[in-house]
N, C-alpha and C positions, 0 to 999 in steps of 0.2 A: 504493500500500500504506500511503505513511503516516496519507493521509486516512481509511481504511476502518480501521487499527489504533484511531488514536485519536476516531474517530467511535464505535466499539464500547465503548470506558473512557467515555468521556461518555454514552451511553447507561446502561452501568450506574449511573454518578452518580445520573441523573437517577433511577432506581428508587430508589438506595438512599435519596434525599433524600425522596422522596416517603413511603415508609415509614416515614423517620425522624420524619418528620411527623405520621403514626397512630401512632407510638410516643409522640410526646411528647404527644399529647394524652390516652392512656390512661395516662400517668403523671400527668399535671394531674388527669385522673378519679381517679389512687390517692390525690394530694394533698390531692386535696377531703374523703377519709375516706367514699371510695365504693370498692364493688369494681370494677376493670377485669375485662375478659375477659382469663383467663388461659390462656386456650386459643389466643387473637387475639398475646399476645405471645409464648408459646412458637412462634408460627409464626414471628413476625417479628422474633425473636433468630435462630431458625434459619436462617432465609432470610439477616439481614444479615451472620452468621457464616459461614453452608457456603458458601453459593454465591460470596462472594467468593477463597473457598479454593480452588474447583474451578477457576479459570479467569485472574479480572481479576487478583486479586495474584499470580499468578506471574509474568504478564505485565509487571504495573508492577517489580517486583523487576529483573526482563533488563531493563528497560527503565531502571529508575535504576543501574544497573551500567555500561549503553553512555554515560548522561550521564555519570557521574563519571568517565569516562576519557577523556571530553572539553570538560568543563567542570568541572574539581577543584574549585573554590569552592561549588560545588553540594554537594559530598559530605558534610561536616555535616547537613543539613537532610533531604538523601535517606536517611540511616544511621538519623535520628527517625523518618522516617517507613516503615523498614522496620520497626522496634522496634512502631510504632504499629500493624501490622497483626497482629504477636506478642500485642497487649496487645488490640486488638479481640477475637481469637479465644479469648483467655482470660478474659474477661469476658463474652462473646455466650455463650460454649459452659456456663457455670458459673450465667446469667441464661437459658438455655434450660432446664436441668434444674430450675431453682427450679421456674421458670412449669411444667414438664409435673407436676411432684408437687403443685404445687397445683390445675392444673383435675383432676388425680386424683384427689385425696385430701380439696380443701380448694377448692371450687369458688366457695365464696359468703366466705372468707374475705380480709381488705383485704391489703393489702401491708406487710413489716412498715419499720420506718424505713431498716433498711439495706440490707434488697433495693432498697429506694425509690432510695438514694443510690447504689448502685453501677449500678441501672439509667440514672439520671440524668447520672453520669463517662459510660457505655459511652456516650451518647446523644449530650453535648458533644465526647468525643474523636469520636465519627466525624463531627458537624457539622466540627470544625474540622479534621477529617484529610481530609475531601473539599471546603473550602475551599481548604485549603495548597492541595491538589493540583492543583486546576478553573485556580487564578489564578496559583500560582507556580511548578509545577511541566511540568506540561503545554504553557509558551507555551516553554519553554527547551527541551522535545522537536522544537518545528517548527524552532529556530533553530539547534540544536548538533548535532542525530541526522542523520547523513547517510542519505541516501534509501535506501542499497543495504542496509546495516544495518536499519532499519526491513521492507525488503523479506525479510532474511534472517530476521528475527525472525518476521514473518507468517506466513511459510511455514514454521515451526518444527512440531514435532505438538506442539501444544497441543491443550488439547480445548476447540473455542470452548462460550461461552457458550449454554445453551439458551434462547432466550426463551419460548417454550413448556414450559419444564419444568414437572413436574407439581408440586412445590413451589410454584411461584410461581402458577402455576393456580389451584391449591387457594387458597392465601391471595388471588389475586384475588378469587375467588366470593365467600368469608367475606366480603371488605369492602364490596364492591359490593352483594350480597344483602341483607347487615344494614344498608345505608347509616353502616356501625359506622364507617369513618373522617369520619365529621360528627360524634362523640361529644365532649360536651366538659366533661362531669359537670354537676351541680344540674339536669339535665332541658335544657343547653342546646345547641344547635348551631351547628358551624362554617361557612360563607358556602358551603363548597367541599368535596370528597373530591380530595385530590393524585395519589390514584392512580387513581382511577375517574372525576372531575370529577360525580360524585353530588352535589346542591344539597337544602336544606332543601324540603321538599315547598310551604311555602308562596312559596316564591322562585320557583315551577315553574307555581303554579297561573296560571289567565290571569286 
């Protein structure tokens, strides 16, 4: 149970890093004083906000609750980073409404300086709140979390993760379809797509 618990937290990692990835490049396109797709980050505010709500942070919350009751010197660092998924949701959810009233309203309009920058915070905390986590938090679950506990937790009714949800669907096709996670403003592209592995067409050709 504990290999499949936290084999499922590293899997969603690895999504969420991958999009954080098409996020920051469509902020590098706002940077340039180009329009990004606003309809591409409304998704992918959504996605980095809801679906960590639905499922992985409850799980990691039970889960730094059983470390700190068995590793107290942890509990500082676990208390930030409970705090820190408070503050993702409060800037994902408040950077999803901008992005949806602008491909509404205001489709070809830039980003303005402050959406810029609080999209850019929301970007860095989660870069470095699923670093803490990958490197500092998750090697002291295999070492301190005893098995039966881990086992108790798995079997808890949680509601696992969908990987096929239609949210993540949807935002798959947009990116893959448009080869839009290669965007990289001034007309240029990135080597790679981190979510799709889509390559510049001339990289492709023989």
């Amino acid at each position: 149970m504990k290999a499949i618990l936290l084999e499922r937290l590293h899997a969603d990692h690895y999504r969420y890093e991958a999009l954080l990835c098409i996020l920051d490049r469509q902020l590098h396109i706002a940077a340039c004083q180009e329009v990004p797709d606003h309809q591409l980050l409304a998704r992918l505010f959504h996605y980095l906000t809801r679906q960590p709500e639905e499922w992985h942070h409850g799980v990691e919350d039970r889960l730094f609750e059983c470390l700190a009751a068995h590793h107290p010197v942890s509990r500082e660092l676990l208390a930030v980073l409970v705090e820190e998924h408070h503050r993702i949701a409060t800037y994902g959810r408040e950077l999803e409404a901008k992005m949806r009233r602008l491909a509404d309203e205001c489709p070809d309009e830039e980003l303005d300086i402050n959406t810029l920058n609080l999209a850019r915070a929301f970007s860095e905390l989660y870069h470095h709140h699923l670093h803490t986590e990958n490197h500092r938090v998750f090697p002291l679950f295999e070492v301190h979390l005893p098995a039966d506990e881990l086992e108790h937790l798995a079997l808890a009714p949680l509601v696992a993760p969908a990987e096929g949800s239609p949210d993540f669907q949807r935002l798959y096709r947009q990116i893959a379809a448009g080869r839009t996670g290669l965007k990289l403003g001034h007309d240029e592209q990135a080597d790679f797509c981190p979510l799709c592995d889509a390559r510049p067409t001339a990289a492709v050709e023989p």
